[in-house]
Structures are given as structure tokens and as C-alpha cells.
N, C-alpha and C positions, 0 to 999 in steps of 0.2 A: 466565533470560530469562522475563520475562513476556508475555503475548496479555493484549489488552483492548480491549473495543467501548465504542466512544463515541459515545453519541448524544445528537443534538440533541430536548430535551423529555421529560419523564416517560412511561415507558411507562404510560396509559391503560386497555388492555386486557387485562379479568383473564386470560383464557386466555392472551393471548401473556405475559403477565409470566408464568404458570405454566409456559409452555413453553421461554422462557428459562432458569428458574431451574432446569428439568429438565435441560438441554442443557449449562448451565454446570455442575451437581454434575457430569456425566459430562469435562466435559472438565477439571475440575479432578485429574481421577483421571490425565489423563497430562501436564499443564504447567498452571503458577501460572495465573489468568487473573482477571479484574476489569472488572465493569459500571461505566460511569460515564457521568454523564447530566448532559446543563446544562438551563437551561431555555429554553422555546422563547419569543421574541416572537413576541405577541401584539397582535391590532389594529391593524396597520400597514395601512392603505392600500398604500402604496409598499412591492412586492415587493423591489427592488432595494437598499430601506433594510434589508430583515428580515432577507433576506439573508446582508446584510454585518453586521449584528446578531450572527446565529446563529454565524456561521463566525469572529468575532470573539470571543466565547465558545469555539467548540472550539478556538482557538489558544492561549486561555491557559491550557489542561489540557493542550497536549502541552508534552513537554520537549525539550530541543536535542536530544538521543541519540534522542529516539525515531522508530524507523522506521516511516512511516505510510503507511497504504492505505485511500484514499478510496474510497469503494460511489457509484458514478456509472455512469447507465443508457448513458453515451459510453465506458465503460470497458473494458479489455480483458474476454471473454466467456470462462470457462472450464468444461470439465466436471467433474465430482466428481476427476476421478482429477489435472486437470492442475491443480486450485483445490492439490490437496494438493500436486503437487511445485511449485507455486509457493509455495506457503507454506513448502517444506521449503527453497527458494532464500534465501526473507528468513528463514527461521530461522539457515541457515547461515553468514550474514553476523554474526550472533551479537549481537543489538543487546540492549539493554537489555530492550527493550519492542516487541511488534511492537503499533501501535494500529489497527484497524480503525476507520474513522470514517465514520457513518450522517448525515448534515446533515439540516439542514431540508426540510420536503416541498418547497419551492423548489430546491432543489439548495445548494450550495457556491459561496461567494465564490471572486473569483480570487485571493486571498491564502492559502487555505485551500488549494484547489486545487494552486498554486507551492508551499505548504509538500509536500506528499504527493511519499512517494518513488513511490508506484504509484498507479494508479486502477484497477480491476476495477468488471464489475459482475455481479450476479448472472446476470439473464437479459435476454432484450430483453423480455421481457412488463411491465407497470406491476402495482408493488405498493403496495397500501395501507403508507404509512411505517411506519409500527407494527410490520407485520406481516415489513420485513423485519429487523428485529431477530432473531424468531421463526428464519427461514431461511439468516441469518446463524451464529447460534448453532449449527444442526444440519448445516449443514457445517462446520465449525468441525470440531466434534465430527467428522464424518463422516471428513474430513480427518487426524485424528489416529488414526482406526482404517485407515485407507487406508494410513498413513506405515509402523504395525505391524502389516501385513499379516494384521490381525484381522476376521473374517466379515460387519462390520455391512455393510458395501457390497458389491455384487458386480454385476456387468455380465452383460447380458442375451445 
């Protein structure tokens, strides 16, 4: 089984691409995983066209088997510890691909949306799109030392 985030638009900013590419060698050390990025419209007036643009783009990189979890600020809210036994849920369903999917800074089409088998979100605070890539990746990670009960995480 492979993890892989997908986002809407090239990551931009050098430190979060660095911090990405930190977060992904680590979590390659305990399951397959893979950045993949479409590109974002640009210059649209009409948010509701861009949209359905961007999320019309992430459809056509998922595949029928794969099992998807949209990053939406309406989405379920979990802590480090529950992000991982939910993740350990869609892993155990044993899918191909588990695709984490970052949209447009407008959010996600409703076709985008109706494809996802879950919706999470990180936290209720707003983050710069960029940056949750950044915070995605390092729970991810967090998540996979949480599963094998290895020291990076620990509760207060």
C-alpha cells in the first residue's frame, strides 16, 4: 500500500518544499509514499469556475481503488494520537493507495468532495495553503511513529 498527498498548485515556498521533502525521506522509511501536485488556475474571476477547475484536475489523478481523504476546515478534527488510529483504520481496509488530497485555497468541488471516502481537517485555525502541506507531511510522519509506539510523539 501506498500514502500520497496531492495537491492543488506547485509548492512555492522554499522552506515548506524543504520541510516537505524532510518529512517525506522520514516517512518513507516506514511505508511507500508520493508527492503529486497538479497545477493550480490562475486568474479566474469566478471563484466557483476555479474551483470546479482545480477539483476537476485532482479527479483525474485519483484512481477507482483509491481510498481518499480530503483536508477540509468542515472536516472531521482529530488529535495526533486519533489522526493515527484513523489512519491505522484506512490502512486496514488495505486499499491500494491511501491519497490525502489538499484543493485549492478556495476549497473543493462537490464532485471532489462525493469522490472522498473521508474528510478531516487539520485544525479549526486557517492556514496559509502552502503551508499545510508542511503540517500535513509531519503528521503523517508523526502518525507512523505514534502506530510503532516510537518516542517522536509523546503527550503532555
Amino acid at each position: 500500500m501506498k500514502l500520497a498527498l496531492l495537491s492543488v498548485g506547485k509548492t512555492r515556498v522554499s522552506f515548506v518544499a524543504e520541510g516537505v521533502d524532510f518529512y517525506s525521506a522520514r516517512i518513507r522509511n516506514y511505508n511507500a509514499w508520493e508527492l503529486l501536485e497538479t497545477t493550480d488556475v490562475k486568474h479566474v474571476a469566478d471563484t466557483v469556475r476555479m474551483v470546479a477547475e482545480e477539483s476537476e484536475k485532482v479527479l483525474k489523478l485519483l484512481k477507482s481503488d483509491d481510498y481518499v481523504i480530503l483536508l477540509d476546515e468542515k472536516g472531521t478534527h482529530h488529535s495526533s494520537v486519533s489522526f493515527a488510529g484513523a489512519l491505522k483504520k484506512c490502512m486496514d481496509k488495505s486499499p491500494a493507495r491511501i491519497v490525502f488530497v489538499i484543493a485549492g485555497a478556495w476549497g473543493a468541488g462537490e464532485p471532489l468532495r462525493k469522490r472522498a471516502n473521508e474528510i478531516w481537517s487539520l485544525s479549526k485555525l486557517t492556514f496559509p495553503h502552502q503551508l499545510v502541506r508542511l503540517i500535513l507531511a509531519e503528521q503523517i510522519y508523526r502518525a507512523m511513529t505514534i502506530l510503532r509506539n516510537q518516542p517522536y510523539h509523546h503527550e503532555g
